[in-house]
C-alpha positions in Angstrom: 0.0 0.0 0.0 1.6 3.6 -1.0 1.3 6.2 1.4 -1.2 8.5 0.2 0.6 11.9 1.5 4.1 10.6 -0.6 2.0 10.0 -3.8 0.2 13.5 -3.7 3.7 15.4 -3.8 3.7 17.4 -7.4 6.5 17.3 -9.9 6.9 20.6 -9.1 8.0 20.3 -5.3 10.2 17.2 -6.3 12.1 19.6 -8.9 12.4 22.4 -6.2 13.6 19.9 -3.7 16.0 18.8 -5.8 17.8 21.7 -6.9 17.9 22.7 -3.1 19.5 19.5 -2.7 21.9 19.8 -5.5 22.4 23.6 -6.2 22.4 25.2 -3.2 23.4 22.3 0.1 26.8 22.2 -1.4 27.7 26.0 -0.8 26.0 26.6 2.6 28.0 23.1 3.6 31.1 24.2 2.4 31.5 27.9 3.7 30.1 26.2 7.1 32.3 23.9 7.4 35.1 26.6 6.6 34.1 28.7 9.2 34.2 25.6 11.5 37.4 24.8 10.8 39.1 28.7 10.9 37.4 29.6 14.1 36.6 26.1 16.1 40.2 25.1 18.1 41.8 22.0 16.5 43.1 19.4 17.9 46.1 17.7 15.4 44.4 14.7 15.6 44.5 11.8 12.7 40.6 11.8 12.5 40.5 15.9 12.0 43.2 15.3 9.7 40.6 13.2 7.6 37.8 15.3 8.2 39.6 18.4 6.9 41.4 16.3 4.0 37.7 15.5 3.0 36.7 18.9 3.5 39.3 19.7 0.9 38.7 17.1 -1.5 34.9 18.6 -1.7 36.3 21.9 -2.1 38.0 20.9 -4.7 35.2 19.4 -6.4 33.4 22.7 -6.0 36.1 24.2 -7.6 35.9 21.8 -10.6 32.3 22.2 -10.9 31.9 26.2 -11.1 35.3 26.4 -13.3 33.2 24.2 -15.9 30.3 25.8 -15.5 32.0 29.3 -16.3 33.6 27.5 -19.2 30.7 25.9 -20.9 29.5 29.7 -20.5 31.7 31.0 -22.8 32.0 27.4 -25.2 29.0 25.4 -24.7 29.5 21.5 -24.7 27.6 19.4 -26.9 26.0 16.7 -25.8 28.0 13.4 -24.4 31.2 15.2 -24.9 34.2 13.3 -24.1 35.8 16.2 -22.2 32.3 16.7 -20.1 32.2 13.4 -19.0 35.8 13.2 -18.1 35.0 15.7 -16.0 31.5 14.8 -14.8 33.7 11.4 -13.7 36.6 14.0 -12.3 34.0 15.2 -9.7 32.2 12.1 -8.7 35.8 10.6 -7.7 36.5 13.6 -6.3 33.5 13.6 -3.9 33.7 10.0 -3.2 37.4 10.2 -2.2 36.1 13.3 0.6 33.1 10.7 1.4 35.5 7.7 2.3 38.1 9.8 4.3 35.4 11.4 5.7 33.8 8.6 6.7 36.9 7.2 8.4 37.2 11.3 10.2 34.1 10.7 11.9 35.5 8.3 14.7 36.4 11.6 17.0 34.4 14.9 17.8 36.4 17.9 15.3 35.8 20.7 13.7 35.0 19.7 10.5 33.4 15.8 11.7 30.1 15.8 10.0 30.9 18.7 7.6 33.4 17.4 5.2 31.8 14.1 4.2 28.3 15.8 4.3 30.1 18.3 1.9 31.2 15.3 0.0 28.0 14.0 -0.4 26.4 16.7 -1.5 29.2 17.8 -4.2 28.5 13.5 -5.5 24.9 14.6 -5.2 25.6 17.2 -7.6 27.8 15.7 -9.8 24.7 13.1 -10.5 22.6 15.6 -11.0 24.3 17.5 -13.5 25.5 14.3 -15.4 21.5 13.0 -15.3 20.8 16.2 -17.4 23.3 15.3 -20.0 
């Protein structure tokens, strides 16, 4: 039996929810958990070391994604583009790498703990989004 509330939820919502999800989670979890990290004290731990190696790996995957999106700005893609997908893979591995060491940063309390590999996730969350559209 289907849950009547879950099946009355428009198209419209889902699409809303979804770019919230992809478009604008990844941001807000990134400058957080920058902010965490600058002004939280840190203690030179091996799990903060993962924690803020995944926070960087997610940064880095930000970086990969606006840098393409102001190049396809200026020299559109076309469709299944070798390049594009080479980078659409590029960012997944990128995010997965921050999700694995953060997974493995979460065994202490840090300054960046939850925010790197929720970082991570989002950025993979992205990445499949983006690629989906192709």
């Amino acid at each position: 039996m289907v849950n009547a509330s879950f099946a009355a939820i428009s198209p419209d919502v889902s699409v809303a929810v979804l770019f919230l999800l992809a478009y604008l989670a990844p941001p807000i979890l990134l400058v957080w958990g920058w902010l965490l990290w600058a002004y939280k004290p840190k203690a030179k731990t091996i799990p903060f070391i993962l924690s803020t190696a995944s926070l960087v790996l997610a940064t880095s995957s930000a970086t990969l994604a606006i840098s393409t999106i102001a190049y396809a700005h200026f020299h559109p893609f076309p469709f299944y583009d070798p390049i594009l997908l080479r980078i659409y893979r590029s960012g997944a591995l990128l995010s997965l790498g921050g999700i694995i060491l953060g997974l493995f940063g979460i065994r202490r309390p840090n300054s960046t703990r939850w925010h790197g590999p929720a970082s991570a996730f989002a950025m993979l969350f992205f990445w499949i989004v983006a690629a989906s559209g192709e």
